[in-house]
N, CA, C and O of each residue as an XYZ file, in Angstrom:
548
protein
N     111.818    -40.386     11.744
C     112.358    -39.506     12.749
C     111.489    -39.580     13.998
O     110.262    -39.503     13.947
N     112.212    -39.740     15.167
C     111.417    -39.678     16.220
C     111.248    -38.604     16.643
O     111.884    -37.589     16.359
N     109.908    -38.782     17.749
C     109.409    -37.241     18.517
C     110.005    -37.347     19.506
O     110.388    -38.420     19.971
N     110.240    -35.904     20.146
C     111.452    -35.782     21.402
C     110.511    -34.485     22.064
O     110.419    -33.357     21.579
N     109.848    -34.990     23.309
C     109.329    -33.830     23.810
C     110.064    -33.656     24.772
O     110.611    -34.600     25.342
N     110.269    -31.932     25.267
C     111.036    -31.526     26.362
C     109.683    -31.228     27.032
O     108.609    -31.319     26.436
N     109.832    -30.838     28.410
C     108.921    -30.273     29.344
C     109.728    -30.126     30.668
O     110.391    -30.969     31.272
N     109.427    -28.502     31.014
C     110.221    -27.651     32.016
C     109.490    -27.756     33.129
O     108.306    -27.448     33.265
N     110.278    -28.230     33.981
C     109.812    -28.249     35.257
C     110.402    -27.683     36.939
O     111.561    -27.946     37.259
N     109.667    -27.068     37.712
C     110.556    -26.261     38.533
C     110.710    -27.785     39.881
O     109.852    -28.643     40.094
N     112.112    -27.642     40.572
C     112.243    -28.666     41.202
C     113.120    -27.726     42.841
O     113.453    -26.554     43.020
N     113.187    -28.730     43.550
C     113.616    -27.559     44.596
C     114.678    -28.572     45.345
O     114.427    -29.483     46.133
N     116.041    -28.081     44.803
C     117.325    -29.025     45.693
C     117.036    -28.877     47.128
O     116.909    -27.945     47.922
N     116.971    -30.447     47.155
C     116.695    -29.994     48.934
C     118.060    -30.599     49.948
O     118.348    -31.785     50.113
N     118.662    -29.570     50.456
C     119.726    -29.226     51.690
C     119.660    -29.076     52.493
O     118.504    -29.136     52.912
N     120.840    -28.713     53.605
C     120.303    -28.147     55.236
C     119.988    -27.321     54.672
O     120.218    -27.041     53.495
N     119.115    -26.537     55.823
C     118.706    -25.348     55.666
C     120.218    -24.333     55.911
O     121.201    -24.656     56.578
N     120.018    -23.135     55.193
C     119.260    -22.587     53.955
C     119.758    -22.634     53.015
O     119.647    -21.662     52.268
N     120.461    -23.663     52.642
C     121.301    -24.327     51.339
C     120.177    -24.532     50.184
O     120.523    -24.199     49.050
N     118.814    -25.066     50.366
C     118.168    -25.425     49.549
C     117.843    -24.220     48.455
O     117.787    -23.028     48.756
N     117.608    -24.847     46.925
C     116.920    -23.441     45.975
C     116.413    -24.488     45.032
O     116.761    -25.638     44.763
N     115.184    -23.441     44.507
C     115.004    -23.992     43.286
C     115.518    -23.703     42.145
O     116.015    -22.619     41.839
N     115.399    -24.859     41.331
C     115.686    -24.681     39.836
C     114.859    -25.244     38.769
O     113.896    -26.003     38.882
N     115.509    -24.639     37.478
C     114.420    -25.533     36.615
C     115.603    -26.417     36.098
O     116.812    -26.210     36.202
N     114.384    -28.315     35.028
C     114.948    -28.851     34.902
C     114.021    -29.000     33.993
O     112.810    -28.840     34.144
N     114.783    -29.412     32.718
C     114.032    -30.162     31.711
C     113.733    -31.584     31.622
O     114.783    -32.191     31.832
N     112.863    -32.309     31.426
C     112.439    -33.591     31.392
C     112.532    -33.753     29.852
O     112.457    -32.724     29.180
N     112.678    -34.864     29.272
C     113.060    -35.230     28.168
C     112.493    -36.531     27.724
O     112.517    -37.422     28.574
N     112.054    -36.781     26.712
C     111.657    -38.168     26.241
C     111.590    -38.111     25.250
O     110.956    -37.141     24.837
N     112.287    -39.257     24.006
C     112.734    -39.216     22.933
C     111.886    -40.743     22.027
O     112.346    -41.885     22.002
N     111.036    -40.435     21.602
C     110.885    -41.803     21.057
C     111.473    -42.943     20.683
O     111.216    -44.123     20.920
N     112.814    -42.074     19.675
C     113.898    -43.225     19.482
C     114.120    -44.293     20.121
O     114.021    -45.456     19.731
N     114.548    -43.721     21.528
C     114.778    -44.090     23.066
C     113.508    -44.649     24.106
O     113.327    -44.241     25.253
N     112.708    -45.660     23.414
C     111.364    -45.186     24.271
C     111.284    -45.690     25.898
O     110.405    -45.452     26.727
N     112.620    -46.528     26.042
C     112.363    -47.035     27.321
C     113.229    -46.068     28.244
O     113.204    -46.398     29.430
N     113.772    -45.264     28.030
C     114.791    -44.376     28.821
C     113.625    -42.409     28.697
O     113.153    -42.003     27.635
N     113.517    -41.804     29.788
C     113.919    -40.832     30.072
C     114.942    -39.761     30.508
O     115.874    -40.161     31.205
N     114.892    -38.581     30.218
C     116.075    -38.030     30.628
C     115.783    -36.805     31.146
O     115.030    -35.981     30.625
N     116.655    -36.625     32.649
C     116.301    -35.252     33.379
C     117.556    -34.855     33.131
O     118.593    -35.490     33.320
N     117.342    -33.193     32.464
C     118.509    -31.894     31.948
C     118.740    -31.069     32.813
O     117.854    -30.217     32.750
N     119.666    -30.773     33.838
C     119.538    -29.903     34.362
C     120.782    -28.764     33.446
O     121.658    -29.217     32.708
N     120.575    -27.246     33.725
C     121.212    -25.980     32.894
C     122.329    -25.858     33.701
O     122.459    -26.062     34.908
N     123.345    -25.390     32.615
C     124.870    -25.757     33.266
C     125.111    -24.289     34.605
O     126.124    -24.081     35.272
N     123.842    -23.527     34.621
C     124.212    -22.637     36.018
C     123.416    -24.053     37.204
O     123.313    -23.635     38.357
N     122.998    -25.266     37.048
C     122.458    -25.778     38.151
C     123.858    -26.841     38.388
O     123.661    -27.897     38.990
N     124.824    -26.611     38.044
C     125.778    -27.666     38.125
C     127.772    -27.046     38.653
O     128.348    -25.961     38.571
N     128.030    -27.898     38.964
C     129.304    -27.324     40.069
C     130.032    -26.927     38.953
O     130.289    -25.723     38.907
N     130.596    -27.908     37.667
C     131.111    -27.262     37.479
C     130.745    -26.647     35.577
O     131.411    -26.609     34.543
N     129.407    -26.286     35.954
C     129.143    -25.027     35.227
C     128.988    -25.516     33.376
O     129.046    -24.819     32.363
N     128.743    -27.241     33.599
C     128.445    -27.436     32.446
C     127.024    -28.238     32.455
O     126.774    -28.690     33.572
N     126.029    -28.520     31.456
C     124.820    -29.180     31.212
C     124.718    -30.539     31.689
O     125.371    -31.307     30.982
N     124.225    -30.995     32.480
C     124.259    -32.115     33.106
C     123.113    -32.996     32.757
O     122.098    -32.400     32.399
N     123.068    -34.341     32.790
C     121.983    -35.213     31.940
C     121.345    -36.235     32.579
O     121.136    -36.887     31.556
N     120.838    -36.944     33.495
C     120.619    -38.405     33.652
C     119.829    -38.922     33.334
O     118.746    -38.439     33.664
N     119.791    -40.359     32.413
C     118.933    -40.976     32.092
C     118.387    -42.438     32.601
O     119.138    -43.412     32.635
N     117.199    -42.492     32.939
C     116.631    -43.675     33.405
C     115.346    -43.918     33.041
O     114.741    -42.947     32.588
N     114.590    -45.259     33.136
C     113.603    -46.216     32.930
C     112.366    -44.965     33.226
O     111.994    -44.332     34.214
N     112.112    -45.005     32.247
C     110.096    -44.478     32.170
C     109.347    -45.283     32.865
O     108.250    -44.927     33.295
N     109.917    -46.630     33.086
C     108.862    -47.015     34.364
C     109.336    -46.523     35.621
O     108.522    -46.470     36.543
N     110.983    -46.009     35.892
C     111.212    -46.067     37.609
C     110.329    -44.678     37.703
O     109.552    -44.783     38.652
N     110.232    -43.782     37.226
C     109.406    -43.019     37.082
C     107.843    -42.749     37.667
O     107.412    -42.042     38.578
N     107.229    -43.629     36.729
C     106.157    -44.458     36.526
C     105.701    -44.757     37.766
O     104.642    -44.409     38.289
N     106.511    -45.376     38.165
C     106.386    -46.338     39.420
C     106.773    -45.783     41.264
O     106.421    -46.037     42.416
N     107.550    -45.053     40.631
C     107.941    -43.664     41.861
C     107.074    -43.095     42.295
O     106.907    -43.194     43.511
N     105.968    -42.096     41.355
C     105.129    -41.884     41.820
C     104.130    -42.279     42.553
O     103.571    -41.495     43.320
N     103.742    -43.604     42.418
C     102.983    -43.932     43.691
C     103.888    -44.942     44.749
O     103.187    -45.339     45.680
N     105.033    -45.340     44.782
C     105.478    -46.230     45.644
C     107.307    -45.964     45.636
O     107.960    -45.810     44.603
N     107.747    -45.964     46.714
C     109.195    -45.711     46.516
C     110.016    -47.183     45.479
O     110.061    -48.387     45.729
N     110.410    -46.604     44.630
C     111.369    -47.245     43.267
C     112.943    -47.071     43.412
O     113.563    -46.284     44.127
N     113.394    -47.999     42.559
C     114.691    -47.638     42.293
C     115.857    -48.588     43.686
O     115.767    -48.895     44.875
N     116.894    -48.727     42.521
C     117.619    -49.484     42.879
C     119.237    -49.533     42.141
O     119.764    -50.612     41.867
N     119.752    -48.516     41.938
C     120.613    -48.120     41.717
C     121.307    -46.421     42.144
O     121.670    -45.931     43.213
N     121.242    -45.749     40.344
C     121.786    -44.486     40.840
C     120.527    -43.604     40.634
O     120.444    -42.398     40.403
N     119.824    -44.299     40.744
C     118.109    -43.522     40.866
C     117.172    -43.370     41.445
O     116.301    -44.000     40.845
N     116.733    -42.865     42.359
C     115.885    -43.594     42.831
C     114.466    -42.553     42.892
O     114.571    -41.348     42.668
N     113.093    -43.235     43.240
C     112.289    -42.137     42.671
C     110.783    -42.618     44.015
O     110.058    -43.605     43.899
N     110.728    -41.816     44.891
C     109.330    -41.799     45.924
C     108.112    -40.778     46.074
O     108.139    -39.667     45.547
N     107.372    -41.102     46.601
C     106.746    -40.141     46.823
C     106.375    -39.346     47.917
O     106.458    -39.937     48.994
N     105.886    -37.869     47.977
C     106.536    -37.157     49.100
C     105.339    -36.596     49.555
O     105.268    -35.376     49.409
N     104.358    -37.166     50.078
C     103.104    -36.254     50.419
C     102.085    -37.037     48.836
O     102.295    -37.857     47.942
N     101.059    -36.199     49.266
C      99.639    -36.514     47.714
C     100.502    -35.234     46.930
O      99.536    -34.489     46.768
N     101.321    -34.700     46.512
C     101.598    -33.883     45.938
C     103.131    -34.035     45.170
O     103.276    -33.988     43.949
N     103.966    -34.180     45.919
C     105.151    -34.080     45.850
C     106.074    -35.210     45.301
O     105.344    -36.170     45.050
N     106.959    -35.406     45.102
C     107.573    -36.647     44.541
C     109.179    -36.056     44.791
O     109.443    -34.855     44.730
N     110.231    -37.164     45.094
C     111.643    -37.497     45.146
C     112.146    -37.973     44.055
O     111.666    -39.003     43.582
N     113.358    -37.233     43.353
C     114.175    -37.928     42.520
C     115.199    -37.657     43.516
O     115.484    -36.601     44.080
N     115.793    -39.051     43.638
C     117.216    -38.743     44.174
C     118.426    -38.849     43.393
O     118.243    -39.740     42.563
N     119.570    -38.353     43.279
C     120.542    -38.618     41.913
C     121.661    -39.079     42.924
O     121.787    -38.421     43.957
N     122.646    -40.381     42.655
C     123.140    -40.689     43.210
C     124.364    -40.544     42.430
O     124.227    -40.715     41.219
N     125.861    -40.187     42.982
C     126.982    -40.123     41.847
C     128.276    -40.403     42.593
O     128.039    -40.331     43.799
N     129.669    -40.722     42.334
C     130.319    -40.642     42.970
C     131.251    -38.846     43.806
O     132.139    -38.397     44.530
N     130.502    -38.654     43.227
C     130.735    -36.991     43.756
C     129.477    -36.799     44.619
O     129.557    -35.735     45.233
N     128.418    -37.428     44.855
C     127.618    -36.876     46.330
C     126.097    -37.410     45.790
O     126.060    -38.075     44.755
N     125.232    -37.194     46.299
C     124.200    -37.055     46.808
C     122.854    -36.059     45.874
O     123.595    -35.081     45.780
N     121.860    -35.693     45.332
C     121.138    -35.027     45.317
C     119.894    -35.320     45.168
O     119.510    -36.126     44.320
N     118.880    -34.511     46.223
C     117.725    -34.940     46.770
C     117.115    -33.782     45.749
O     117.766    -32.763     45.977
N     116.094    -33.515     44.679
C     115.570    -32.765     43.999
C     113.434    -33.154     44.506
O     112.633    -33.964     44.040
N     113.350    -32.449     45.240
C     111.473    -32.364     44.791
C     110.409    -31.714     43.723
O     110.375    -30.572     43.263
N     109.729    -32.610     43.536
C     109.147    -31.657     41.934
C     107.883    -31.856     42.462
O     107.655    -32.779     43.244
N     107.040    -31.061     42.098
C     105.550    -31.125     41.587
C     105.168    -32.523     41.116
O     105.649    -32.899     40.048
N     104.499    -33.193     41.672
C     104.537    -34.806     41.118
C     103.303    -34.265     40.173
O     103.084    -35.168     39.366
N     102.619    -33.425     39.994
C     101.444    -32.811     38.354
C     102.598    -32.768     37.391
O     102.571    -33.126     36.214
N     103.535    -32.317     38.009
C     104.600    -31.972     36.470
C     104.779    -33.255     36.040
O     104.060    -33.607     35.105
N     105.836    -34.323     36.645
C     106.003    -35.498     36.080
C     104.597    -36.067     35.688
O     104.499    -36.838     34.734
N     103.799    -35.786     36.230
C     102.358    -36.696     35.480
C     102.723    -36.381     34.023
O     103.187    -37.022     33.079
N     102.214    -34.803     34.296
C     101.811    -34.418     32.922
C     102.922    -34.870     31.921
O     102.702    -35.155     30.743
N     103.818    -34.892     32.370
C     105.065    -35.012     31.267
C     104.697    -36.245     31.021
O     104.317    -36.323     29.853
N     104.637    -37.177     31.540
C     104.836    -38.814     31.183
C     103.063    -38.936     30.494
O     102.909    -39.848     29.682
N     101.972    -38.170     30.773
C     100.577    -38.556     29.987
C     101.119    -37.970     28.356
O     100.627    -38.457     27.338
N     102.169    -36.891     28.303
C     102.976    -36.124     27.022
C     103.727    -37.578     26.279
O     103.609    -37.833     25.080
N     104.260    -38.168     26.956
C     105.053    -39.592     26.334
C     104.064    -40.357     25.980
O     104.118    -40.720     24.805
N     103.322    -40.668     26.491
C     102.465    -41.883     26.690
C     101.479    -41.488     24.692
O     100.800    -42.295     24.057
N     101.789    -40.181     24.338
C     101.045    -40.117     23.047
C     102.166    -40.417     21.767
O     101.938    -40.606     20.573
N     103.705    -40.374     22.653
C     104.844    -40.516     21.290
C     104.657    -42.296     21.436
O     104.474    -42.862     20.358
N     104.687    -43.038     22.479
C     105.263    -44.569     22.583
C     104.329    -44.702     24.380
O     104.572    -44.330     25.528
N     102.803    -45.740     23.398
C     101.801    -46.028     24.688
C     103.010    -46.839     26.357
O     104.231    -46.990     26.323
N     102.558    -47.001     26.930
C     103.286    -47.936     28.294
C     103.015    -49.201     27.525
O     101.872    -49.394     27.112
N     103.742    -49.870     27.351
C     103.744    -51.507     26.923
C     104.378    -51.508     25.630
O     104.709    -52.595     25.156
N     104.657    -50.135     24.805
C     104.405    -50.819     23.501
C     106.197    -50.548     23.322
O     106.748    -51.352     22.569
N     106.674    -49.978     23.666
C     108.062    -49.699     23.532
C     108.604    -50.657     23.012
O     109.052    -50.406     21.893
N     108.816    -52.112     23.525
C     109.423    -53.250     22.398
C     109.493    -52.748     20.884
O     110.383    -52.537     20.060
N     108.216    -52.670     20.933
C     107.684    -52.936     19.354
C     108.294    -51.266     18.679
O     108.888    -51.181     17.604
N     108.124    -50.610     19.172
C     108.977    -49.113     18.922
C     110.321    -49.406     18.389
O     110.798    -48.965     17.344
N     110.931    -50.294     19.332
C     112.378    -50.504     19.198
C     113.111    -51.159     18.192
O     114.274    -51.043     17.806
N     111.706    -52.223     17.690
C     112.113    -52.461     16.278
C     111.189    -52.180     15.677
O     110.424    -53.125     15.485
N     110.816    -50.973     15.149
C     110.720    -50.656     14.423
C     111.421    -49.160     13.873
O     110.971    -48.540     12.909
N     112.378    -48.805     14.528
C     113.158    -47.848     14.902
C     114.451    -48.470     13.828
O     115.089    -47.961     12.906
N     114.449    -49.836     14.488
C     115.698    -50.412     13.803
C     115.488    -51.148     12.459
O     116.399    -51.428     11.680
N     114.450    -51.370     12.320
C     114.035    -51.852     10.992
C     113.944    -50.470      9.905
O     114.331    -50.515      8.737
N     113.447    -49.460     10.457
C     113.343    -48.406      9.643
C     114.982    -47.835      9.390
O     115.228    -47.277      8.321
N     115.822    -47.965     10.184
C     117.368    -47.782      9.973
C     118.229    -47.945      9.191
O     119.046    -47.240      8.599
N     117.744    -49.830      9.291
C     118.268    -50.558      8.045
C     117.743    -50.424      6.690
O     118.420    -50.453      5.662
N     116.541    -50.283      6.772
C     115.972    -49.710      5.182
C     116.311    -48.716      4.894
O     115.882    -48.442      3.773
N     116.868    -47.984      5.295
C     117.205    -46.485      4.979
C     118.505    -46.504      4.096
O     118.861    -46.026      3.019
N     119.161    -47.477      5.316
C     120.753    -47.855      4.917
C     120.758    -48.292      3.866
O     121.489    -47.757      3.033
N     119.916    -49.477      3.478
C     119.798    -50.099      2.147
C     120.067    -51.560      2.504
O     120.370    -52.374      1.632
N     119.960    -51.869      3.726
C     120.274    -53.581      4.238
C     119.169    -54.542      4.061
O     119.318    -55.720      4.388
């Protein structure tokens, strides 16, 4: 069974003014899964009022923090010595979220004890090797 740590973090939608608010969002990392993270936001942070999910690369992450990343519907910079950008890109719009770039540290030094940086391959099968023995293959 894999480890799945959550960790809550406050983030602040950023809008024209005075559209912007904060919210909280859960960060997610699942061993199973070791190359994917996932940001939760609570179905009052969403239009239409249900739990919303996106998942992407523990390195764009990783790598966000010190240098602007990303190249799809993700993208991840940094905003000051403090601050950090997730941007969420969708066909319904746009969202610019700032977090505490200590929070994402801490969360990802929290991963880094379920599945080290590099070793994830080797996670992945052994995830799937343990599957099939289970199954009886």
């Amino acid at each position: 069974m894999s480890a799945v740590i959550d960790h809550i973090a406050q983030a602040r939608l950023i809008a024209q003014p005075p559209a912007g608010r904060t919210l909280s969002a859960a960060l997610r990392y699942d061993g199973g899964d070791p190359l994917a993270v996932r940001l939760v936001f609570p179905a009052d942070a969403s239009l239409d009022g249900a739990e919303v999910t996106w998942a992407f690369a523990r390195d764009l992450l990783i790598e966000g923090l010190r240098a602007p990343s990303g190249d799809g519907d993700v993208h991840v910079w940094p905003c000051g010595p403090d601050r950090t950008v997730i941007e969420l890109r969708s066909p319904e719009g746009v969202a610019l979220l700032e977090f505490r770039s200590a929070d994402l540290r801490h969360f990802l030094l929290r991963s880094y004890d379920v599945v080290a940086p590099g070793k994830e391959p080797l996670r992945l099968g052994l995830e799937r090797g343990l599957a099939a023995l289970l199954r009886g293959v």
